[in-house]
The first five atom37 places (N, CA, C, CB, O) and aatype in JSON, in Angstrom:
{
  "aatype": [20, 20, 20, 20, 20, 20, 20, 20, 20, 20, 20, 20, 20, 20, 20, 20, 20, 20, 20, 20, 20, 20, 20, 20, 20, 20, 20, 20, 20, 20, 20, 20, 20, 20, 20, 20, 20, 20, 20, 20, 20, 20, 20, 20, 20, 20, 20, 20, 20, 20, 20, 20, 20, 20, 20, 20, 20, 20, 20, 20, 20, 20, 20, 20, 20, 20, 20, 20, 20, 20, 20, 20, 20, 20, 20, 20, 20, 20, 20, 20, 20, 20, 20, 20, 20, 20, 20, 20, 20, 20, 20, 20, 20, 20, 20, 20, 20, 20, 20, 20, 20, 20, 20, 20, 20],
  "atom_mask": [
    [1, 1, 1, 1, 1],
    [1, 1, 1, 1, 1],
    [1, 1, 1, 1, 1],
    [1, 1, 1, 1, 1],
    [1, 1, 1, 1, 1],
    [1, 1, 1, 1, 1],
    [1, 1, 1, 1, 1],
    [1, 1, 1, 1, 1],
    [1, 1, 1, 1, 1],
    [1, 1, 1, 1, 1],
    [1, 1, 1, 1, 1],
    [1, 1, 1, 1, 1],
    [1, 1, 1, 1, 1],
    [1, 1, 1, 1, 1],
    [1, 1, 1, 1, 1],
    [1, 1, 1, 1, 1],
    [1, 1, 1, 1, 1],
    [1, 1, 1, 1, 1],
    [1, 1, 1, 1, 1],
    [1, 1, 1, 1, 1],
    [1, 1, 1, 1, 1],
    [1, 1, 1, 1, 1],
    [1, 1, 1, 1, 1],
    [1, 1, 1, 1, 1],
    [1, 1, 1, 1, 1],
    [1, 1, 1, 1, 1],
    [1, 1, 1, 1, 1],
    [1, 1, 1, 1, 1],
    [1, 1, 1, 1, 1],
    [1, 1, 1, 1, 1],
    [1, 1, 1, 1, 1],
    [1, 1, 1, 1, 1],
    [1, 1, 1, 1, 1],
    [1, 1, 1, 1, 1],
    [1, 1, 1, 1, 1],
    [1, 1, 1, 1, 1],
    [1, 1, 1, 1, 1],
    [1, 1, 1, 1, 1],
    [1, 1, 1, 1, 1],
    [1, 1, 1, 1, 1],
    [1, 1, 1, 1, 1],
    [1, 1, 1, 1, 1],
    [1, 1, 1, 1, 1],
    [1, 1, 1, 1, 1],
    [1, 1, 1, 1, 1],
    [1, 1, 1, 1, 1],
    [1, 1, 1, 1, 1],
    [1, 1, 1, 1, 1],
    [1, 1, 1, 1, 1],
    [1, 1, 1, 1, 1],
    [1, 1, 1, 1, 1],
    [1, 1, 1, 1, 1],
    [1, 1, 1, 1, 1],
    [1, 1, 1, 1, 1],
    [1, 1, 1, 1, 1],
    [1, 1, 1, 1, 1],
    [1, 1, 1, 1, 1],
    [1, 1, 1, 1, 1],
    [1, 1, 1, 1, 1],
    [1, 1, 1, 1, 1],
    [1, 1, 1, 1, 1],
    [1, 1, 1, 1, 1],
    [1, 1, 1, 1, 1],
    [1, 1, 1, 1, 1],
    [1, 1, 1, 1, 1],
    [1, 1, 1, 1, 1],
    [1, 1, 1, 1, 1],
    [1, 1, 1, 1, 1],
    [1, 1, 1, 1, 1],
    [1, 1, 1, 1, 1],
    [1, 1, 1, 1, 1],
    [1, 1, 1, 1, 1],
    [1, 1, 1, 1, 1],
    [1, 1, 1, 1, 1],
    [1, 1, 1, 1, 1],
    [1, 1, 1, 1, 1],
    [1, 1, 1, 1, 1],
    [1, 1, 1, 1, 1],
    [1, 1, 1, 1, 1],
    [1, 1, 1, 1, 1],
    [1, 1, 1, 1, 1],
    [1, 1, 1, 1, 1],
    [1, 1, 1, 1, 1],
    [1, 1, 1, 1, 1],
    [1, 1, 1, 1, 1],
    [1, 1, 1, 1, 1],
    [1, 1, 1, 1, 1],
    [1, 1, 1, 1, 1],
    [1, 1, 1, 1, 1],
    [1, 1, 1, 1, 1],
    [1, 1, 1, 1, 1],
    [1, 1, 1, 1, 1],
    [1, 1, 1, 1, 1],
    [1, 1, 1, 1, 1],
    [1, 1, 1, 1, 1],
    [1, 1, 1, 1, 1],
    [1, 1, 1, 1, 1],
    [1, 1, 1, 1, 1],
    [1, 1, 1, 1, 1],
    [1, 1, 1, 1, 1],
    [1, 1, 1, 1, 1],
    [1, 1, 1, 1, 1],
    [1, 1, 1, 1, 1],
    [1, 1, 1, 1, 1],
    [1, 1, 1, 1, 1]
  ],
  "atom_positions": [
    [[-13.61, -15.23, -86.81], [-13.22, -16.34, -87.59], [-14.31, -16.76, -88.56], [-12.85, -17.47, -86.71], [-14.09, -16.67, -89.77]],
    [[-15.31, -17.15, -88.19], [-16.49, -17.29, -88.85], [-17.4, -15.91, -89.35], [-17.23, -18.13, -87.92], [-17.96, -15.91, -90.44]],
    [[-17.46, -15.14, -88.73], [-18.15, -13.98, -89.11], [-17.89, -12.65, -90.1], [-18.3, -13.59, -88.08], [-17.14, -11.7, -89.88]],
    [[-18.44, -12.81, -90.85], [-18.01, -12.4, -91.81], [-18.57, -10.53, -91.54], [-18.58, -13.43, -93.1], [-19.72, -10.13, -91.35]],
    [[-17.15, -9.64, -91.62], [-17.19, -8.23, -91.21], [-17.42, -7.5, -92.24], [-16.06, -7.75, -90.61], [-16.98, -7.78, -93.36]],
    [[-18.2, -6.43, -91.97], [-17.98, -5.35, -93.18], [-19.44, -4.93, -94.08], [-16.81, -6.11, -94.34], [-20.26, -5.54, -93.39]],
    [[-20.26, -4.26, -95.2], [-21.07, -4.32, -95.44], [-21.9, -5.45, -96.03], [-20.95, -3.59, -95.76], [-23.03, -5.68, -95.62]],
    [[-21.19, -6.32, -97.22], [-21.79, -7.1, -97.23], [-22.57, -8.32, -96.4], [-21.33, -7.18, -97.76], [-23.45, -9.09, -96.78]],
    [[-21.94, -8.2, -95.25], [-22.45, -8.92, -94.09], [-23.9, -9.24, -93.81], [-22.05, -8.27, -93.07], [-24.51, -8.47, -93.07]],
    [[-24.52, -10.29, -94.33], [-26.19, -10.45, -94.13], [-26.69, -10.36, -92.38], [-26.7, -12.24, -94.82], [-25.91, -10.22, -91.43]],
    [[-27.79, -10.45, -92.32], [-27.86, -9.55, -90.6], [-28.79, -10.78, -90.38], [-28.76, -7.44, -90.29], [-29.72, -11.18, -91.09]],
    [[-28.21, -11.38, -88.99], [-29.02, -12.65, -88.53], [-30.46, -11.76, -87.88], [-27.97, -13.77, -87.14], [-30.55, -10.87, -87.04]],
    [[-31.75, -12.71, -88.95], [-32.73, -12.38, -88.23], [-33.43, -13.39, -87.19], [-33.54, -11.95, -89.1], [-33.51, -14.6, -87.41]],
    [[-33.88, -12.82, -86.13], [-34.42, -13.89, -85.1], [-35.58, -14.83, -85.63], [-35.0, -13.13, -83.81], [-36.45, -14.61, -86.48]],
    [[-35.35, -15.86, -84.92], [-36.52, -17.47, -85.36], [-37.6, -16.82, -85.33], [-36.75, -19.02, -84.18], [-37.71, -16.02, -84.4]],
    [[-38.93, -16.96, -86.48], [-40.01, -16.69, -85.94], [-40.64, -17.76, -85.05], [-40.76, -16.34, -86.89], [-40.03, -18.79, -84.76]],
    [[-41.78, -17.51, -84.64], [-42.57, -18.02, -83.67], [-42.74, -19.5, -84.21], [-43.92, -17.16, -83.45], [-43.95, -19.7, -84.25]],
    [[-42.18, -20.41, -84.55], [-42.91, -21.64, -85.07], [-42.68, -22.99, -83.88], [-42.18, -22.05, -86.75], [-41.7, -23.16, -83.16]],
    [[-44.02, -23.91, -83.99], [-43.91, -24.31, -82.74], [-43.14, -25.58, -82.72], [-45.19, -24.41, -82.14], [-42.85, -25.7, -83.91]],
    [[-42.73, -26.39, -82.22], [-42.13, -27.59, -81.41], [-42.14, -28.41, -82.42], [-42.86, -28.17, -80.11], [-43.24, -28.4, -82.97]],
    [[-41.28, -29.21, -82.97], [-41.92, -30.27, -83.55], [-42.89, -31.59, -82.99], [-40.98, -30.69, -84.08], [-43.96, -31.97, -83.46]],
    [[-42.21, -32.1, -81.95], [-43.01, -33.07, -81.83], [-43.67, -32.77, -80.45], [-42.31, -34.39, -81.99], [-43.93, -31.68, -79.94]],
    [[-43.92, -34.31, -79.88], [-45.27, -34.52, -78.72], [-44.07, -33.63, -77.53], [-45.94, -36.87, -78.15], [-44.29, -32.55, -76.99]],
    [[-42.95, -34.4, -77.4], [-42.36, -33.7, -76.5], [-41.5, -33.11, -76.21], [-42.31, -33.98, -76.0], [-40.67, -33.36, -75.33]],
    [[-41.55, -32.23, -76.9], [-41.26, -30.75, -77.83], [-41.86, -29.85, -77.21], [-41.78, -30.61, -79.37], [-41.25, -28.94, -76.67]],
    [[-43.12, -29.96, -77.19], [-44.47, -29.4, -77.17], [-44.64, -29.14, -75.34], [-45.73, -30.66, -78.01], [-44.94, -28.23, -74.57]],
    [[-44.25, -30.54, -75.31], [-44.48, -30.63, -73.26], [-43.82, -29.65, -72.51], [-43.78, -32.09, -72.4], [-44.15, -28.85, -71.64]],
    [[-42.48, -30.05, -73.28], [-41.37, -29.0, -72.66], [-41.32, -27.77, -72.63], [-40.33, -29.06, -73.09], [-41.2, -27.19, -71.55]],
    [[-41.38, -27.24, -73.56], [-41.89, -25.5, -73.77], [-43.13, -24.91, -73.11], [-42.25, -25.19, -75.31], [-43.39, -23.71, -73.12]],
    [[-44.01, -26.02, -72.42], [-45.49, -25.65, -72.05], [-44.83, -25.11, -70.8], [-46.83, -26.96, -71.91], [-43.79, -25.24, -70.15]],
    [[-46.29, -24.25, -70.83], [-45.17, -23.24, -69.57], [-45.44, -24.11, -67.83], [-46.05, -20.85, -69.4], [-44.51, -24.2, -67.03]],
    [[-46.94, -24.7, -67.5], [-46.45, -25.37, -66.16], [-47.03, -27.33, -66.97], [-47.69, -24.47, -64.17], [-47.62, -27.71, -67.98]],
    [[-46.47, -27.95, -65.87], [-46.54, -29.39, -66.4], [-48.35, -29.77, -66.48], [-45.54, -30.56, -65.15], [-49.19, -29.06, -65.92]],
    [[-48.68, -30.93, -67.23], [-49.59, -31.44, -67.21], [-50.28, -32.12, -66.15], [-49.43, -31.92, -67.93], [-49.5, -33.0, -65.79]],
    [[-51.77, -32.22, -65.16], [-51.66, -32.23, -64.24], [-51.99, -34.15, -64.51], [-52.46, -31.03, -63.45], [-52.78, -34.57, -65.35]],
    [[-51.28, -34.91, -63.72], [-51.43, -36.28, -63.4], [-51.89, -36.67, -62.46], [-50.59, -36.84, -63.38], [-51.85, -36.13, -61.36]],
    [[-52.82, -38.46, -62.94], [-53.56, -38.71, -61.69], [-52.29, -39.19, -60.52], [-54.85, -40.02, -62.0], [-51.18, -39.62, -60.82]],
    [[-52.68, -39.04, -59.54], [-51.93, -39.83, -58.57], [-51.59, -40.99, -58.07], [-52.11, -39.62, -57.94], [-52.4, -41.84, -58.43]],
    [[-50.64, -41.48, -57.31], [-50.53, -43.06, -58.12], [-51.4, -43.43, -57.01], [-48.79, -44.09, -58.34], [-51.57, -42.71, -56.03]],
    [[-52.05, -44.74, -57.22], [-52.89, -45.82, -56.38], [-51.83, -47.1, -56.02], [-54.36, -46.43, -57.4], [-51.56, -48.04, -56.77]],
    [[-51.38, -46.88, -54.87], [-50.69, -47.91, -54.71], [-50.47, -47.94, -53.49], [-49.68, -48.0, -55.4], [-49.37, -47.81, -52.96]],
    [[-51.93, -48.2, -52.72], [-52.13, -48.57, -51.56], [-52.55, -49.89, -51.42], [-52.87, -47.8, -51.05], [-53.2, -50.45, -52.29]],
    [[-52.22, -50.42, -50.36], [-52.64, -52.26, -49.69], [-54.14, -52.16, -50.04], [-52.4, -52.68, -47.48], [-54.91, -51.2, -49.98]],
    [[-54.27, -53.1, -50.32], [-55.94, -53.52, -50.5], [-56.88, -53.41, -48.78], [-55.97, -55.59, -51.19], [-55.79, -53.52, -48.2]],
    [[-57.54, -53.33, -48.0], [-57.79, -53.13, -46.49], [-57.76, -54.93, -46.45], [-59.54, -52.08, -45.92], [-57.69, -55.36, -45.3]],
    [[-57.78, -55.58, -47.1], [-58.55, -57.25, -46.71], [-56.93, -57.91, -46.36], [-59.68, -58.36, -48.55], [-56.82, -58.88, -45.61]],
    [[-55.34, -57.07, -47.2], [-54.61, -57.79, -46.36], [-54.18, -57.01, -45.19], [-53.56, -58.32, -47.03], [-53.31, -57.57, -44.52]],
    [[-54.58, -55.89, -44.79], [-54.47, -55.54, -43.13], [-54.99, -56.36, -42.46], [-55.06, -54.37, -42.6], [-54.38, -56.81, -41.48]],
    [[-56.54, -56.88, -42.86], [-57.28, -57.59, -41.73], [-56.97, -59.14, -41.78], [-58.9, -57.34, -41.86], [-57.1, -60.02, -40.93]],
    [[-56.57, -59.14, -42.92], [-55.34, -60.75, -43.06], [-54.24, -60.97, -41.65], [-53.89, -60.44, -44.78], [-54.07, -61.88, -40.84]],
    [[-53.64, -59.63, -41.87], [-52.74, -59.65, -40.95], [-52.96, -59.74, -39.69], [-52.15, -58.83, -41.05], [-52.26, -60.25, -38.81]],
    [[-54.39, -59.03, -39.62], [-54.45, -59.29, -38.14], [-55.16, -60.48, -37.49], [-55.02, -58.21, -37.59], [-55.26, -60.92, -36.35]],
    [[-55.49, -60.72, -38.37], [-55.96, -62.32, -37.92], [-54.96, -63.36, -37.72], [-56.86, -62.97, -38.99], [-54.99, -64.22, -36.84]],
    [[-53.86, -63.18, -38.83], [-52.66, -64.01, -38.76], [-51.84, -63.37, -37.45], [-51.75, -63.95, -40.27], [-51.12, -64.24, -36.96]],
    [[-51.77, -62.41, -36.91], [-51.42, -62.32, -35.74], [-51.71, -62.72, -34.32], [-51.42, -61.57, -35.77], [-50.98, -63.15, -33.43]],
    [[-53.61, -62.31, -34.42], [-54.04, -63.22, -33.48], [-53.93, -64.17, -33.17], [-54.71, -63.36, -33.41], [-53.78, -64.5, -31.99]],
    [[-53.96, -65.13, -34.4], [-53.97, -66.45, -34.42], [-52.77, -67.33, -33.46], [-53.87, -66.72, -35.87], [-52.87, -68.25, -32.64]],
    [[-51.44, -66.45, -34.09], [-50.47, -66.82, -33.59], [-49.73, -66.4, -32.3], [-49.93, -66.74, -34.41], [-48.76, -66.98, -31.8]],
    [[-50.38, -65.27, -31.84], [-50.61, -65.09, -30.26], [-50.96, -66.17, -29.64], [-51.62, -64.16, -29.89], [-50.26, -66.77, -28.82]],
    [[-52.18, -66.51, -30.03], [-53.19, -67.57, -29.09], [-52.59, -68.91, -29.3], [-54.94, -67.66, -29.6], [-52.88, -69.66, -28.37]],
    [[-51.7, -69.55, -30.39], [-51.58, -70.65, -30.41], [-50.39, -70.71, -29.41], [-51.52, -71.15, -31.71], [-50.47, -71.41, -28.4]],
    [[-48.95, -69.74, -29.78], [-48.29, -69.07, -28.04], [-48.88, -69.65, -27.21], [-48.51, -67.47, -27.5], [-48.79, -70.87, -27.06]],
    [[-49.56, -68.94, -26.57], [-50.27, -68.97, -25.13], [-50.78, -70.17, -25.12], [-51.4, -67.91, -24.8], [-50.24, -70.79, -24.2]],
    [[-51.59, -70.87, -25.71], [-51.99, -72.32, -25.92], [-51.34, -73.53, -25.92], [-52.41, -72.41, -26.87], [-51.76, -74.68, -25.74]],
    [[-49.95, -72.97, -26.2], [-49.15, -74.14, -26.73], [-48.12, -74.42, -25.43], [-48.27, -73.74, -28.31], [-47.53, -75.47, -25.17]],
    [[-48.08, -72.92, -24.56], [-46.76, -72.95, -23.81], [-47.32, -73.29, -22.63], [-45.84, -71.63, -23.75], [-48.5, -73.22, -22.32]],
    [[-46.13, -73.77, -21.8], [-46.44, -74.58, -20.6], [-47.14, -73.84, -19.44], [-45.18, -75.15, -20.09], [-46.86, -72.64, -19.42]],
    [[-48.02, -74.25, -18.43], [-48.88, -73.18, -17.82], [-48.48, -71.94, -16.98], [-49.66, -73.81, -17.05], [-49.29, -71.0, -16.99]],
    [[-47.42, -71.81, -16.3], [-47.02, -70.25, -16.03], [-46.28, -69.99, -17.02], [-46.26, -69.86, -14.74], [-45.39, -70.75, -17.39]],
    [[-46.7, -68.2, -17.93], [-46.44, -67.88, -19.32], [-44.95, -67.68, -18.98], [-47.33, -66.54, -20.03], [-44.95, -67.84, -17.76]],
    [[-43.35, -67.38, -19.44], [-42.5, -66.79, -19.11], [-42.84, -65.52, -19.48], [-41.46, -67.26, -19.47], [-43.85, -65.35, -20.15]],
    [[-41.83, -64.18, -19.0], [-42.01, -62.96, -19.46], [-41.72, -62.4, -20.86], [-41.43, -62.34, -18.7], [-42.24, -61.38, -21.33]],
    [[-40.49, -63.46, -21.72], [-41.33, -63.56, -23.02], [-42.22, -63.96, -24.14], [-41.1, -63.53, -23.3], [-42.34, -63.64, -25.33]],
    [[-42.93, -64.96, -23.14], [-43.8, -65.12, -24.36], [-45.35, -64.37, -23.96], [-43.96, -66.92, -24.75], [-46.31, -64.38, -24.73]],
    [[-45.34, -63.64, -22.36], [-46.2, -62.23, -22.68], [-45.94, -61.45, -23.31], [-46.46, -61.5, -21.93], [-46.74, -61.1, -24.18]],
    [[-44.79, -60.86, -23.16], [-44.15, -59.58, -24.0], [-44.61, -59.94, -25.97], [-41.9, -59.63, -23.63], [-44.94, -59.02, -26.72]],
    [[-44.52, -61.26, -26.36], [-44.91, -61.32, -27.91], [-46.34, -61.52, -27.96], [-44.18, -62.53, -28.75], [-47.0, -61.48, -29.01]],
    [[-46.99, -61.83, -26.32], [-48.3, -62.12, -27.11], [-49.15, -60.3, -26.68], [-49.34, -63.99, -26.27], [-50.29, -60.01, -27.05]],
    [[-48.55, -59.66, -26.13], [-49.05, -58.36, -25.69], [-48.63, -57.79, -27.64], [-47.94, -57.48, -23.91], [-49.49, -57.75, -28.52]],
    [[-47.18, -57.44, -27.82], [-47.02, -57.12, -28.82], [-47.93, -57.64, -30.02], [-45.91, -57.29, -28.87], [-48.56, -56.89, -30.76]],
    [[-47.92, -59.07, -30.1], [-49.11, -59.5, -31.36], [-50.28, -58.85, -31.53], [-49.67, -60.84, -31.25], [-50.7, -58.61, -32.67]],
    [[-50.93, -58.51, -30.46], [-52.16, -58.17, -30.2], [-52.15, -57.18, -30.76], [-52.61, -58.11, -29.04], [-52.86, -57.15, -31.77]],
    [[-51.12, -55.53, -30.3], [-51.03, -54.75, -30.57], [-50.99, -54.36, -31.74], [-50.54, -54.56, -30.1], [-51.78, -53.77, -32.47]],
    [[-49.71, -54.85, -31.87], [-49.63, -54.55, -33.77], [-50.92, -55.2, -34.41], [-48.06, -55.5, -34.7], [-51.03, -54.61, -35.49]],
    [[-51.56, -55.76, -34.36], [-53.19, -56.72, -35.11], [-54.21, -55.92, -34.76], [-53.71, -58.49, -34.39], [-55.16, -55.69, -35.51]],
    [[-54.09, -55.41, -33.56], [-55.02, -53.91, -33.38], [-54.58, -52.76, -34.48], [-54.71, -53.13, -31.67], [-55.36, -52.12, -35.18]],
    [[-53.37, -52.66, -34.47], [-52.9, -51.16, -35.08], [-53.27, -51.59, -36.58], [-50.96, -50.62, -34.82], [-53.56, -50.85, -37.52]],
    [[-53.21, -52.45, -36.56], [-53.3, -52.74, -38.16], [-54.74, -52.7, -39.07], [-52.75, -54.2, -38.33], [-54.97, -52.3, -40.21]],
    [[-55.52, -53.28, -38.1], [-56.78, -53.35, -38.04], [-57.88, -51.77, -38.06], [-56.84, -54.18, -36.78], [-59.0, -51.48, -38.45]],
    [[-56.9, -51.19, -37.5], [-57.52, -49.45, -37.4], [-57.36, -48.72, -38.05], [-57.25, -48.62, -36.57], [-58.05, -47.71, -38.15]],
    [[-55.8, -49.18, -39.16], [-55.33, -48.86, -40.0], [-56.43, -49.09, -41.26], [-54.13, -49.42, -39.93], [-56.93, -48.37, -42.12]],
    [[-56.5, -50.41, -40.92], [-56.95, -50.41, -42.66], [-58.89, -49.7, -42.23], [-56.88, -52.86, -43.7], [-59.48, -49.02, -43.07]],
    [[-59.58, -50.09, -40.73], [-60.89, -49.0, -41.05], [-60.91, -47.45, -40.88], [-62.02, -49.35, -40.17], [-61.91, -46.75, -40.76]],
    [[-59.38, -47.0, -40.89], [-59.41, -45.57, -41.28], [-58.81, -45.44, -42.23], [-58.98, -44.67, -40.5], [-58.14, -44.42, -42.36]],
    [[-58.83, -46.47, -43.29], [-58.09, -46.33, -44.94], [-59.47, -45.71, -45.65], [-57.46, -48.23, -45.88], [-60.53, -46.1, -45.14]],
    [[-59.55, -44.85, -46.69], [-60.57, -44.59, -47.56], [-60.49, -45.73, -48.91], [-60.41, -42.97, -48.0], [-59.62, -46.54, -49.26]],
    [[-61.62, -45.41, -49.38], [-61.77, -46.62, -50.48], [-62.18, -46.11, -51.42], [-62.62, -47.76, -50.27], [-63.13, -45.33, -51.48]],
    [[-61.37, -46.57, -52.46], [-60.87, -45.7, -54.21], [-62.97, -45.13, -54.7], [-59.79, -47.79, -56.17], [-63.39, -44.23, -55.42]],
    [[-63.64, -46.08, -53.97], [-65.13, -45.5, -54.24], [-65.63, -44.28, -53.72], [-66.06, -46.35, -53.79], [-66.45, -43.54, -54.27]],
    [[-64.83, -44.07, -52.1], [-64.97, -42.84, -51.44], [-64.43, -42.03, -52.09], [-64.57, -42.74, -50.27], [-65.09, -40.99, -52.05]],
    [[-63.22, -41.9, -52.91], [-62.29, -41.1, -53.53], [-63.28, -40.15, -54.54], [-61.09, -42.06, -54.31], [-63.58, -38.96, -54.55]],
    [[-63.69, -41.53, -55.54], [-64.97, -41.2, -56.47], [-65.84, -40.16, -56.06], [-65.87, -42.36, -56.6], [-65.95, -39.15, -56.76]],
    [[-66.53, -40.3, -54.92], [-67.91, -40.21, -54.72], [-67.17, -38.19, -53.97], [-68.91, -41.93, -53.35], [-67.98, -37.27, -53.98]],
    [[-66.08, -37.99, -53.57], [-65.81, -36.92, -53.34], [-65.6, -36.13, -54.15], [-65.16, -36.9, -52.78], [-65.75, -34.98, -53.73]],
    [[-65.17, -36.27, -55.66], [-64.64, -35.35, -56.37], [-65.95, -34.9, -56.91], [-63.53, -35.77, -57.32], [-66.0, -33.95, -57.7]]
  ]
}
């Protein structure tokens, strides 16, 4: 329909090599991607140890506040408080710090 048969027929020659026009043009055709930093978007360590203070805290005021034989739940929340304020706490002194990051590369 479109193609026109016969000798006069001009002969499609292939694109030469010319490159991309623009910025991301350019990206796309690159043969592997550009390498990026990684994101930083970890807790600061000071609100882990926030937390665990705000946990303690509120363990002990529990136990402080409630009448003198504990019931079995308000051990069970003040065992749990503790725990999680420990875990949290270990968490953030086995977090590395964006200076350690530095000082490795």
């Amino acid at each position: 329909m479109g193609k026109p048969n016969g000798p006069g027929a001009a002969a499609r020659l292939p694109c030469p090599d010319v490159p991309p026009s623009g910025p991301g043009m350019r990206s796309l055709f690159r043969g592997d991607p550009p390498a990026s930093r990684p994101r930083q978007k970890r807790l600061p360590k000071w609100y882990l140890f926030g937390a665990d203070l705000l946990l303690m805290a509120t363990a002990l005021l529990v136990m402080f506040k409630s009448p003198a034989p504990l019931s079995g739940n308000e051990k069970f929340f003040g065992a749990v408080a503790v725990a999680l304020g420990a875990s949290l706490a270990l968490i953030a002194l086995c977090m590395k710090d964006s200076a350690d990051k530095d000082k490795d590369k």
